[in-house]
C-alpha positions in Angstrom: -55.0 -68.2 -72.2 -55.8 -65.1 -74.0 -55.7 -65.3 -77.5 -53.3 -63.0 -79.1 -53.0 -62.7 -82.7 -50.8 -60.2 -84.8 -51.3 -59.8 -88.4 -48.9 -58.2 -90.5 -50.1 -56.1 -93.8 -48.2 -55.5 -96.7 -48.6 -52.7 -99.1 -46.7 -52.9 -102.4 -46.2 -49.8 -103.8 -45.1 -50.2 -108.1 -43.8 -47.4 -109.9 -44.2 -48.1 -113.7 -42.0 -46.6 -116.3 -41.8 -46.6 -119.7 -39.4 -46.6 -123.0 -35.8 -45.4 -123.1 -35.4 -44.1 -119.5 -37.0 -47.3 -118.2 -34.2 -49.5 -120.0 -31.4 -47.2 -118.5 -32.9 -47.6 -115.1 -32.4 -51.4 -115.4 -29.0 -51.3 -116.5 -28.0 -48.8 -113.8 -29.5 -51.1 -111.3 -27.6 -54.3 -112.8 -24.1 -52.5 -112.6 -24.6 -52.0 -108.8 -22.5 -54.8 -107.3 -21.7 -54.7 -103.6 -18.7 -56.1 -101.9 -18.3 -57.7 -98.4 -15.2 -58.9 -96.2 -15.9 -60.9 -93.2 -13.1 -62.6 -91.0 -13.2 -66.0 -91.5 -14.5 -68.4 -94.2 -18.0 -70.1 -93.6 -17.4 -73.8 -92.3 -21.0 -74.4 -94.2 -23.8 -72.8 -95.9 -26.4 -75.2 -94.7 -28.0 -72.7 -92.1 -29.2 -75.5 -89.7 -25.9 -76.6 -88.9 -23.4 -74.0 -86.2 -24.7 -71.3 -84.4 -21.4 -69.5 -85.6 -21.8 -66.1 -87.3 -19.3 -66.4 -90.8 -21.7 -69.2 -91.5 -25.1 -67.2 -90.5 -24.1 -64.0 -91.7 -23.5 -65.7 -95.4 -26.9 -68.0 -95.3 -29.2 -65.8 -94.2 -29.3 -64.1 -97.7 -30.2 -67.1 -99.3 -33.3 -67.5 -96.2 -35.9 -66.4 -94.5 -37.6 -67.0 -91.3 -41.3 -67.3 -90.2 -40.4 -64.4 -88.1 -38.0 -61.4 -87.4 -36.6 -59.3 -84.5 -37.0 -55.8 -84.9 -34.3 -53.4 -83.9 -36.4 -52.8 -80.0 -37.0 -56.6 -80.0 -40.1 -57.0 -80.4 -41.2 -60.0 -82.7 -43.1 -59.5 -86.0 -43.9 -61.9 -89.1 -42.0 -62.8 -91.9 -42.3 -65.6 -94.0 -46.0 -65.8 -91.8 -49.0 -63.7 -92.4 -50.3 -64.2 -88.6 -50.2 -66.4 -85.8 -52.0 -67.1 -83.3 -51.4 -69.2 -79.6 -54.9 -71.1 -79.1 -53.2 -72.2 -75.8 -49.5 -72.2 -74.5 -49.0 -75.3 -76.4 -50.8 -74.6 -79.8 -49.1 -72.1 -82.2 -51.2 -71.5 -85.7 -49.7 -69.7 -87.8 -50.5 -68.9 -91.3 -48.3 -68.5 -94.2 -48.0 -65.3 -96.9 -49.1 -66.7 -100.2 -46.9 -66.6 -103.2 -43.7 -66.3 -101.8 -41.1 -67.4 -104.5 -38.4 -69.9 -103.8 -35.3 -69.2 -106.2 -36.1 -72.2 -108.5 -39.6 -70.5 -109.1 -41.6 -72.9 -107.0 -43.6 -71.3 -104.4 -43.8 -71.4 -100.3 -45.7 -73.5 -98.9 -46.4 -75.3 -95.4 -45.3 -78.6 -96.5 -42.0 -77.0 -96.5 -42.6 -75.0 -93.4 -43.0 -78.9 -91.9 -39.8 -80.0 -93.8 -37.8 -77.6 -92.1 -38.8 -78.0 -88.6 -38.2 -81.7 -88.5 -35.1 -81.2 -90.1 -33.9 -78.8 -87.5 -34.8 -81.2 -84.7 -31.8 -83.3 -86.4 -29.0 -80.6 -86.9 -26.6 -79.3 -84.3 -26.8 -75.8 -84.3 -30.9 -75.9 -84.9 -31.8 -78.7 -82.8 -31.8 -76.4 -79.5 -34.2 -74.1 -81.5 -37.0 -76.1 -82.3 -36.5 -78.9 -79.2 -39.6 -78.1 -77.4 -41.9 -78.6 -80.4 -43.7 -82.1 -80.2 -44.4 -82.3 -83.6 -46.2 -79.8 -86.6 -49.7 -80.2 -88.6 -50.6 -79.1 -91.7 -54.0 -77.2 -91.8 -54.1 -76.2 -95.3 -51.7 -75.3 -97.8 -50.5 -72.1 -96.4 -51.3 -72.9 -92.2 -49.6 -75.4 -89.5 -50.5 -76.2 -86.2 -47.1 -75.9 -83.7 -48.0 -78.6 -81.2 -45.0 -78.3 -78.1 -44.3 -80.6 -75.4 -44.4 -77.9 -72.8 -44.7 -74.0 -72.9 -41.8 -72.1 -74.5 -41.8 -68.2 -74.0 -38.6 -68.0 -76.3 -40.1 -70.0 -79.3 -41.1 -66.8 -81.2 -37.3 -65.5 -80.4 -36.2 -68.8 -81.5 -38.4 -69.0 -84.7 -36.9 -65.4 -85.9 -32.7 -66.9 -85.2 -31.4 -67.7 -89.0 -30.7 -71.2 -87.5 -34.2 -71.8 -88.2 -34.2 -71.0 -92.0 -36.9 -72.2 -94.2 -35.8 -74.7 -96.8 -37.4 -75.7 -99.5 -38.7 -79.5 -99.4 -38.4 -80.4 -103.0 -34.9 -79.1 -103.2 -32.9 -80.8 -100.3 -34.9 -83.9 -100.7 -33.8 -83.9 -104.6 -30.3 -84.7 -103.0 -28.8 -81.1 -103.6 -26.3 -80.1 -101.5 -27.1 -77.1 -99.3 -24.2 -76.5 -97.5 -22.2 -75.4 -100.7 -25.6 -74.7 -103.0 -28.2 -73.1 -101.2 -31.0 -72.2 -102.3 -34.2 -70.3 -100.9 -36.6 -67.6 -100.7 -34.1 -65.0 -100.1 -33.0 -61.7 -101.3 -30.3 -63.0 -103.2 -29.3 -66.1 -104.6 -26.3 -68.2 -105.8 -24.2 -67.7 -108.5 -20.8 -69.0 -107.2 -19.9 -70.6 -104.3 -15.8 -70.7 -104.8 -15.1 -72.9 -101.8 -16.5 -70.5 -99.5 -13.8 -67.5 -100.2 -15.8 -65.7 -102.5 -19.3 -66.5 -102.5 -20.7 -64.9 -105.4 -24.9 -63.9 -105.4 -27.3 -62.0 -107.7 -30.8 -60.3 -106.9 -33.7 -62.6 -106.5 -36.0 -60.7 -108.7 -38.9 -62.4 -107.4 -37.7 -61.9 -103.7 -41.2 -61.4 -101.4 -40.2 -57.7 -99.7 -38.7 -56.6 -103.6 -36.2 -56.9 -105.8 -32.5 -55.2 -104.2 -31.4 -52.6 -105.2 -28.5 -53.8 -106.0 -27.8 -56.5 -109.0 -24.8 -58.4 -107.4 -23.6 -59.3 -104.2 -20.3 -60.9 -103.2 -18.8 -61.6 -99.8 -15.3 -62.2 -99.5 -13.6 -64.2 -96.5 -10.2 -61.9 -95.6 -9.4 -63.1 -92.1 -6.5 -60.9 -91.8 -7.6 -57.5 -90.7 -4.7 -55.5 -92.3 -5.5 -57.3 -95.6 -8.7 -56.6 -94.8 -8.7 -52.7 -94.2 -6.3 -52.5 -97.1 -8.8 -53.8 -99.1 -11.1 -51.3 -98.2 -9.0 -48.4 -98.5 -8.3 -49.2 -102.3 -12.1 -49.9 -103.1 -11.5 -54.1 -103.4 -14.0 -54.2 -100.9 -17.2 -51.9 -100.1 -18.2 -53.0 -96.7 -15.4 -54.5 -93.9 -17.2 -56.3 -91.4 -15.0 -56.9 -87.5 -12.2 -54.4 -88.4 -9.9 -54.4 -85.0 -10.3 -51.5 -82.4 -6.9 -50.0 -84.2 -8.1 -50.0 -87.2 -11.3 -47.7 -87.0 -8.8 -44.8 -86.6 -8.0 -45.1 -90.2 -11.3 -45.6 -91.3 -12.3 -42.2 -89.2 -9.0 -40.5 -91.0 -10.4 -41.4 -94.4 -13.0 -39.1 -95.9 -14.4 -41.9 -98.4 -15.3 -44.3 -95.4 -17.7 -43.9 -93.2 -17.0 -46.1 -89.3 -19.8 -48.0 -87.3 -19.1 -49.0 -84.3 -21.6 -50.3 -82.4 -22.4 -52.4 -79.0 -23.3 -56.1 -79.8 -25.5 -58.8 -78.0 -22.1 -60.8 -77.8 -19.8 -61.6 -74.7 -15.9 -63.1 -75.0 -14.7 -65.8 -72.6 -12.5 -68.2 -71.8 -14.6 -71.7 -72.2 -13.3 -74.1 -69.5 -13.3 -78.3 -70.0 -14.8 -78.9 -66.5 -14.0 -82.9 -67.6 -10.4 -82.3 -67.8 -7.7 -81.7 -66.0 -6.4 -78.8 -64.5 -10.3 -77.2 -64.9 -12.6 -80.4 -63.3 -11.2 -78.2 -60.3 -13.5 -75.6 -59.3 -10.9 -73.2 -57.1 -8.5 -73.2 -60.2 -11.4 -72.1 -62.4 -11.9 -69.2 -60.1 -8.9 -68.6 -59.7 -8.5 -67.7 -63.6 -11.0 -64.7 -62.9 -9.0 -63.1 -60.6 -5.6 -64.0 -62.2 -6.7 -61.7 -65.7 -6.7 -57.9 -65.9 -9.9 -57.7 -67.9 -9.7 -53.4 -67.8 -6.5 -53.9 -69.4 -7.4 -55.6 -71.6 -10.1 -53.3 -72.9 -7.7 -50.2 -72.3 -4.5 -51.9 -74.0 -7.0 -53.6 -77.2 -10.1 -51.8 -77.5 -9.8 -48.4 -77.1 -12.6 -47.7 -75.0 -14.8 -49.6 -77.8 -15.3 -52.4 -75.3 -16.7 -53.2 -71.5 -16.1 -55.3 -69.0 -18.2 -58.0 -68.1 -19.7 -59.2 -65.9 -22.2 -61.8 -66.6 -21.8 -64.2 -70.1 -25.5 -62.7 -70.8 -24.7 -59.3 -72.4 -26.0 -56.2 -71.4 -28.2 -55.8 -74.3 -30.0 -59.1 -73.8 -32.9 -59.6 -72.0 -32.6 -61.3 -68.8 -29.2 -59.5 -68.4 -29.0 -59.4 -64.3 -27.2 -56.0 -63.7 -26.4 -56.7 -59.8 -24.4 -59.4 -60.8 -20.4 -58.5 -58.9 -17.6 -59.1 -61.2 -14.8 -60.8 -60.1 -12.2 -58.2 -59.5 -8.2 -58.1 -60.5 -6.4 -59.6 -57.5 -3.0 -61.1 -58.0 -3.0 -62.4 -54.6 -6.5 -63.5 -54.1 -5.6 -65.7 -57.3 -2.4 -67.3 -55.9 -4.2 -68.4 -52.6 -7.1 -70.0 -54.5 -4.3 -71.8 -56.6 -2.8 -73.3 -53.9 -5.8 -74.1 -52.2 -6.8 -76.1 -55.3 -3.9 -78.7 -54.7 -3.6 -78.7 -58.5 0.6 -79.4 -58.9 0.1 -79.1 -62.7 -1.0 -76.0 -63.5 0.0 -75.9 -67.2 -2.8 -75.8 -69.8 -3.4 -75.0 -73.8 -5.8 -72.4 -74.8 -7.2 -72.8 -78.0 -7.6 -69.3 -80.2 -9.5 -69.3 -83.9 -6.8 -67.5 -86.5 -8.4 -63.8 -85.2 -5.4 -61.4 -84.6 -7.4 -59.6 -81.7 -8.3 -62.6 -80.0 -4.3 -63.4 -80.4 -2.9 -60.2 -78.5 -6.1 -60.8 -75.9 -4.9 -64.5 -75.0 -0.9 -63.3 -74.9 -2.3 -60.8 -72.3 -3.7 -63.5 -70.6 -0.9 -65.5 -70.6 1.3 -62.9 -69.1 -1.4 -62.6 -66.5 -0.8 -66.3 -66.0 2.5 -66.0 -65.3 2.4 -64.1 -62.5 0.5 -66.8 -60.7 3.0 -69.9 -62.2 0.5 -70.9 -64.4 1.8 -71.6 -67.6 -0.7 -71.2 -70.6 0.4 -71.9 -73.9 -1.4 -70.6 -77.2 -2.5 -72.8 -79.8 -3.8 -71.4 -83.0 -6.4 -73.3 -84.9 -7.9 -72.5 -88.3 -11.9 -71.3 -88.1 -13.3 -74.7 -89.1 -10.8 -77.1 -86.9 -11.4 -74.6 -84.3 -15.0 -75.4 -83.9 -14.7 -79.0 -84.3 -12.1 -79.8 -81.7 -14.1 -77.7 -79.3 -17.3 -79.2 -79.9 -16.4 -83.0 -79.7 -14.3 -81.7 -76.3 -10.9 -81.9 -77.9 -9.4 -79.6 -75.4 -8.6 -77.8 -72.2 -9.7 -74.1 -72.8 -10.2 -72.2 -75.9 -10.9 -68.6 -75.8 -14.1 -67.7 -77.7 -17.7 -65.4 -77.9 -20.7 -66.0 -78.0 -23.8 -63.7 -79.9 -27.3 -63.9 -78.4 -28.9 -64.0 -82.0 -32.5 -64.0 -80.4 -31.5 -61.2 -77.8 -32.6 -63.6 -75.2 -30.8 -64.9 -72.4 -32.3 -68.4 -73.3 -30.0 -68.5 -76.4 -27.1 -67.9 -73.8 -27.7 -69.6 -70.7 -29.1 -72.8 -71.9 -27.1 -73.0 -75.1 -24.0 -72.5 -73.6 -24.4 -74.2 -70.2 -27.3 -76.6 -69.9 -26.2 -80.0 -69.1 -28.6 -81.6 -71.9 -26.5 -79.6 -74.6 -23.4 -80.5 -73.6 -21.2 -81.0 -76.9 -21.5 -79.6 -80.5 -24.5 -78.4 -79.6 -23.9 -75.6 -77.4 -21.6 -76.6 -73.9 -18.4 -77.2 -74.8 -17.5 -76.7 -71.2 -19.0 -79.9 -70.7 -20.5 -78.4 -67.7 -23.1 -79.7 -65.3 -25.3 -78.6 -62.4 -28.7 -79.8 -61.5 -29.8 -76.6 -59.8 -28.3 -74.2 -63.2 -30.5 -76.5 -65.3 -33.5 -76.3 -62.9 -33.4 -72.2 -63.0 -32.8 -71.9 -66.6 -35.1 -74.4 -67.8 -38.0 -73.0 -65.6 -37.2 -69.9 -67.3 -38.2 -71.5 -71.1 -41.7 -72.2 -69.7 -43.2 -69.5 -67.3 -44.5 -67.3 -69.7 -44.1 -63.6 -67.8 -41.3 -61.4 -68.1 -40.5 -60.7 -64.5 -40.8 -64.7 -63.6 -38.0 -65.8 -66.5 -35.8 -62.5 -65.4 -35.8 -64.2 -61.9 -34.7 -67.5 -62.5 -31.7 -65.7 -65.3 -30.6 -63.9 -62.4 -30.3 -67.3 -60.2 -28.8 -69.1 -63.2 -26.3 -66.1 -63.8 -25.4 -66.3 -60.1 -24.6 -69.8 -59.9 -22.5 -69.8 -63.7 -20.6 -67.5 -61.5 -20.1 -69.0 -58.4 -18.8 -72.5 -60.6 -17.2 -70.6 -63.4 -16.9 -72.8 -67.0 -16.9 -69.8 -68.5 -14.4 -67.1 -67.4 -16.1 -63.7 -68.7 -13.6 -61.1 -70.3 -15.2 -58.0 -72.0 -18.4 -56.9 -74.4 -16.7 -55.3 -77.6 -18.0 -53.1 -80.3 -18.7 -54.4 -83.8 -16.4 -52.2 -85.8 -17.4 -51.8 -89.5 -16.1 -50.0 -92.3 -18.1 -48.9 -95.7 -17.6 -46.9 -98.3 -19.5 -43.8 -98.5 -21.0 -44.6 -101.9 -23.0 -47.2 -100.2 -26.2 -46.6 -98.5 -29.2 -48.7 -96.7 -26.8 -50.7 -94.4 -28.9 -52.1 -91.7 -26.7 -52.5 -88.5 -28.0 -55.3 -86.8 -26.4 -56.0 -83.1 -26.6 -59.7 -83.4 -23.7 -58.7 -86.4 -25.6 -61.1 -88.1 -26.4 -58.5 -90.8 -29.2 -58.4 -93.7 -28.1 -56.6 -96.9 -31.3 -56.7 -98.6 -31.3 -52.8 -98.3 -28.0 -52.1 -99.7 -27.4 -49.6 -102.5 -24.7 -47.5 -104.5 -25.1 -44.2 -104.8 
């Protein structure tokens, strides 16, 4: 195989002042605090744990990867030098020297190792790193990758802040990471407050440079009234998933500036194929053409959202465009109903506390209705939420899912391979021999228009057996002050604030 090797240079450019104007620069610099409101409060800090974006959003300050996705998708280094594939089963890759840790101590590949092999253990990480066999240390600052079989979306995989670099000394000292991280990020801890307001400060010594900005703080406000409020009145500098109704009042205020942007994420209804009334393929079907998914995105979104068509999102690679939606047919849904046979057609459909998601499902159930299906709501706080749906603890819940990597391997296999079935990724408990065999060819042939073909067979068939009852691709709706500047909008909406600054 043709060895390819990338090697990323950087320049650091030091400007060097002096006396009294230097000192005021400083202290303007350590007034600049920055504050952040997401949704919901992060289940854990430990960044290995949930592929769930309060928790990766938050961690990924304190982290870095070996890699990093750049805004077209292409794949450059971070926390590595270079790398190089000697074969399609041997990644070497060589670390930057004298990147700092936040306790001082300095990267190094014993560390790199550390994290790898703890990954293999965790739930949300485990899917990340599962085709690596094992990892050798060359020297201080190189490893050997060694994998069990070829994996195009390792690189992908190796940038996704599930795959965080810890440091070795740290965790293995007994320190608790999912309430104290701590590692070569931009900022690091100062307070933790049970997760509502986690408090950080500038890593001086941060690899890429010091922020700009002294302190960071990001706030869990899960309602999104409280939320915009909070914003208007200057509690808050950034609100991160404001509803579709509230970006009008963020457009009517002249202080805010609105984002609103397409993400790599699709909404569904997740099925329990293991229980009843959904171990029933022609009820499941009968779901997609039972919901009004344009009326949903007229009645909701305000034309800040699409409807889907495939659980891979449009912006992913491996997105299959010719895939046909299921269209709204009242009647089409009855007769699949009553060929199911299924007499009890009640059900429970599990919703996190998200006030969008709430109107969404009590459209859904009036859809419902109309059939004689009876769907009741259940609201769940965030963290219950994903524990009863990972360990199966339902019938439906109505969820989204972000491609972090911008892959459809995050997607399809996560969220549907019959190996992963569980906390790690299918909660729809789904599984089909021939969905397996097209997606996990696609992990190992190594050219792009050979994995597109087998995402397009795996989208087909998802379709055809329908876990996962696709509803709609929203915008990312964000709010921020206009005395902030250097947001980086990432589409993932897992966002890096390292750039952030106050005018």
């Amino acid at each position: 195989m043709k060895k390819i090797v990338y090697v990323l240079m950087l320049v650091a450019l030091f400007l060097v002042g002096c006396g009294e104007k230097q000192e005021e620069k400083v202290a303007a610099t350590e007034d600049k605090i920055v504050t952040v409101a997401q949704g919901a409060k992060p289940k854990t800090l430990d960044p290995h744990m949930y592929n769930a974006i309060p928790e990766l959003l938050v961690s990924r300050q304190f982290y870095n990867t070996l890699f990093s996705r750049e805004k077209d998708g292409t794949i450059v280094p971070e926390l590595a030098e270079s790398y190089e594939y000697k074969n399609d089963k041997e990644l070497d890759i060589v670390l930057k020297k004298g990147v700092k840790f936040h306790d001082g101590s300095e990267l190094t590949a014993d560390d790199v190792i550390f994290s790898i092999e703890r990954m293999k253990e965790k739930p949300g990480a485990g899917v990340m790193v599962e085709e690596i066999d094992k990892v050798e240390k060359v020297n201080d600052y190189e490893i050997k990758i060694l994998l069990k079989n070829p994996s195009s979306p390792l690189l992908f995989n190796l940038a996704h802040p599930l795959t965080s670099i810890l440091s070795k000394k740290y965790v293995e000292a007994g320190n608790d990471i999912s309430i104290a991280p701590m590692g070569t990020g931009a900022y690091k801890l100062v307070a933790y407050n049970d997760g509502e307001k986690i408090e950080m400060e500038a890593f001086k010594d941060y690899f890429e440079g010091t922020p700009k900005i002294q302190k960071l703080i990001i706030k869990s406000i899960p309602e999104d009234t409280s939320r915009l409020a909070a914003l208007e009145t200057g509690e808050i500098d950034i609100a991160l998933g404001l509803s579709p109704i509230s970006t009008q009042t963020v457009e009517a205020n002249d202080k805010l500036t609105l984002i609103s942007e397409p993400t790599t994420a699709t909404e569904y209804i997740c099925l329990n194929v293991e229980k009843a009334p959904f171990n029933n393929k022609d009820f499941r079907v009968a779901l997609n053409y039972a919901i009004d998914k344009q009326s949903i995105v007229d009645s909701i979104f305000s034309g800040r959202a699409k409807v889907a068509k495939s659980i891979v999102n449009p912006n992913v690679f491996g997105y299959y465009d010719g895939l046909e939606g299921y269209p709204f047919d009242i009647e089409k849904a009855k007769e699949l109903v009553a060929k199911s046979g299924v007499k009890d057609t009640s059900f429970s459909l599990y919703v996190n506390d998200n006030p969008v998601r709430l109107q969404v499902a009590q459209i859904i159930q009036a859809n419902l209705k109309e059939i004689g299906i009876d769907m009741k709501i259940e609201t769940l706080e965030w963290g219950t939420y994903l524990q009863k749906t990972g360990e199966g603890d339902y019938q439906a819940f109505l969820g989204g899912w972000i491609s972090g990597t911008s892959d459809a391997d995050i997607v399809l296999y996560s969220l549907l391979d019959s190996k992963l079935i569980g906390l790690a990724g299918n909660r729809a408990r789904y599984s089909n021999p021939e969905f397996d065999k097209e997606v996990e060819t696609a992990r190992v042939v190594l050219t792009p228009e050979e994995r597109k073909e087998h995402f397009k067979n795996a989208q087909i068939i998802a379709q055809n057996d329908s876990p996962l009852v696709v509803l709609y691709n929203k915008n990312e709706n964000i709010g921020i002050n206009k005395r902030i500047t250097g947001f980086n909008y990432d589409a993932t909406t897992m966002h890096k604030f390292k750039d952030l600054d106050v005018k």
